[in-house]
Structure formats: structure tokens, C-alpha cells
N, C-alpha and C positions, 0 to 999 in steps of 0.2 A: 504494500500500500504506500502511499504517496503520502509526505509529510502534513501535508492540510488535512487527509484522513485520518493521519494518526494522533492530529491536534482534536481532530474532530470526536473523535471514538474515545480518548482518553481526558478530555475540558482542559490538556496544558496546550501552552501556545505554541504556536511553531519558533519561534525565537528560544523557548527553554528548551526543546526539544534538540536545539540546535548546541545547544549551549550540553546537555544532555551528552550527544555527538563528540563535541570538543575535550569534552570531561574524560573521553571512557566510558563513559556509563550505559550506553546504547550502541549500536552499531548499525549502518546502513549499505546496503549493497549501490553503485550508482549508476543508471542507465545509459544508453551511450551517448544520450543528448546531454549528459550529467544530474540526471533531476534524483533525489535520493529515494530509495524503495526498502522499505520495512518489511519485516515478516509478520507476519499476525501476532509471533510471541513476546513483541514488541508493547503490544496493547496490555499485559500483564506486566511486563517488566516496569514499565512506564508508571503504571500506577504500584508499583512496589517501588521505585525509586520516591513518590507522590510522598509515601507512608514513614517513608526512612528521612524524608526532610522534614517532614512533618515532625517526626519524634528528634529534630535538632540537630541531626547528624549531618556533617557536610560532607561537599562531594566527595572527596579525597578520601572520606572514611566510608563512604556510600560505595567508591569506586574497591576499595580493597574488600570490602564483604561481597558484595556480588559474586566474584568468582567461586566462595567458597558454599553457596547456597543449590540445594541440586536442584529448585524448581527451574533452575536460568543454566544446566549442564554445569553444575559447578566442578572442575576437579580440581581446584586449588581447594587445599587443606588453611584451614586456620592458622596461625602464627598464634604462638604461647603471648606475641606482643599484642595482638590485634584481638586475642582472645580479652588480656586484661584491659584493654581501651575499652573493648563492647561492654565488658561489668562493671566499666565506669558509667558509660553511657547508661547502661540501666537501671544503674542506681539514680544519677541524678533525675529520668524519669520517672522512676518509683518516687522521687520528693515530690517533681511536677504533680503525680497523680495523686500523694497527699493535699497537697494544697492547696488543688481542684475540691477536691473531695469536702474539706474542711470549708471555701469558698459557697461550694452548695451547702453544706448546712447551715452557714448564714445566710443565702438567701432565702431558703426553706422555712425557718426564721420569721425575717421577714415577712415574705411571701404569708405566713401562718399569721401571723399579730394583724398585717391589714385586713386578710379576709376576716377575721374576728374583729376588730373594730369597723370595720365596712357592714356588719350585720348589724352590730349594737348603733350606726348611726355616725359613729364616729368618726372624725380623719385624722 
């Protein structure tokens, strides 16, 4: 598939997807007019790269797990160094997800005290 469909199919832009390309992190076969062609497992990848930025991780560290993951043919093996980077990284997520967590039970809170005063009249 063609870059605009792979923007299309996965809601990143074709500029990240490019950037994507640049990185490592993606790879495109290129036609003879030079236009770039994706595989279909592109469309997964793509949104697993979405989920790894999401949780903070940058490219460089996006780009060295990838290989080691077998949904995307990994056969690079973890590194004992990349292994203790990732259990950093997921620790400091596990605080993210504390703090989230702790965040909604204040709104919750919240949320509870107005509809109780919203019944009794009150604002």
C-alpha cells in the first residue's frame, strides 16, 4: 500500500510515517517511479510503534525493541542493557498509572459531592 493509505488505515500522518522510515522503525519497499509501498504488516507495526510512544518511549528505544519482538519477525535477542532500560521504563509507567489512578479518584470525588449537592439544590 501506498503511504496516504497507510496514513489513512493507521490516523498517523504521512510526515510521521516518514519520519517512522528515517528512524528505523518501519520499512518501505520503492517503486520504480520511487513512490514508497508498504506491506499490510505495516498497519500493525505502525500502530505498535503509536503505543510504545505513547507509553514515552522514544525512537531510539522504540527502534532497539522492535527487533527483539516476534509479532514484527523478531530475531534479535534482548540485551541484559536494553532489558534493564525497559524495567526502567516500566516502572516509571507503573508511577504514570499510579497517579492516573489517584487523579481519578479525585475527580470521582468530585464528580460525587456535585451530583449530591446538584440534588439537594445546591452549587
Amino acid at each position: 500500500m501506498r503511504i496516504g493509505e497507510l496514513a489513512r488505515r493507521t490516523g498517523v500522518s504521512e510526515r510521521s510515517l516518514r519520519y517512522y522510515e528515517k528512524q528505523g522503525l518501519l520499512a518501505a519497499e520503492r517503486t520504480a517511479g520511487g513512490h514508497r509501498e508498504f506491506p499490510e504488516a505495516c498497519v500493525d507495526r505502525v500502530i505498535r510503534i503509536q503505543e510504545l510512544f505513547a507509553a514515552g518511549l522514544c525512537s531510539a528505544k522504540i527502534a532497539q525493541l522492535l527487533p527483539c519482538m516476534r509479532e514484527y519477525g523478531g530475531s534479535a535477542t534482548a540485551t541484559a542493557a536494553l532489558a534493564e532500560d525497559l524495567a526502567v521504563e516500566r516502572k516509571r509507567i507503573d508511577a504514570m498509572i499510579g497517579d492516573l489512578l489517584r487523579s481519578r479518584e479525585v475527580l470521582d470525588e468530585v464528580i460525587a459531592e456535585a451530583r449530591t449537592d446538584g440534588e439537594r439544590g445546591t452549587v
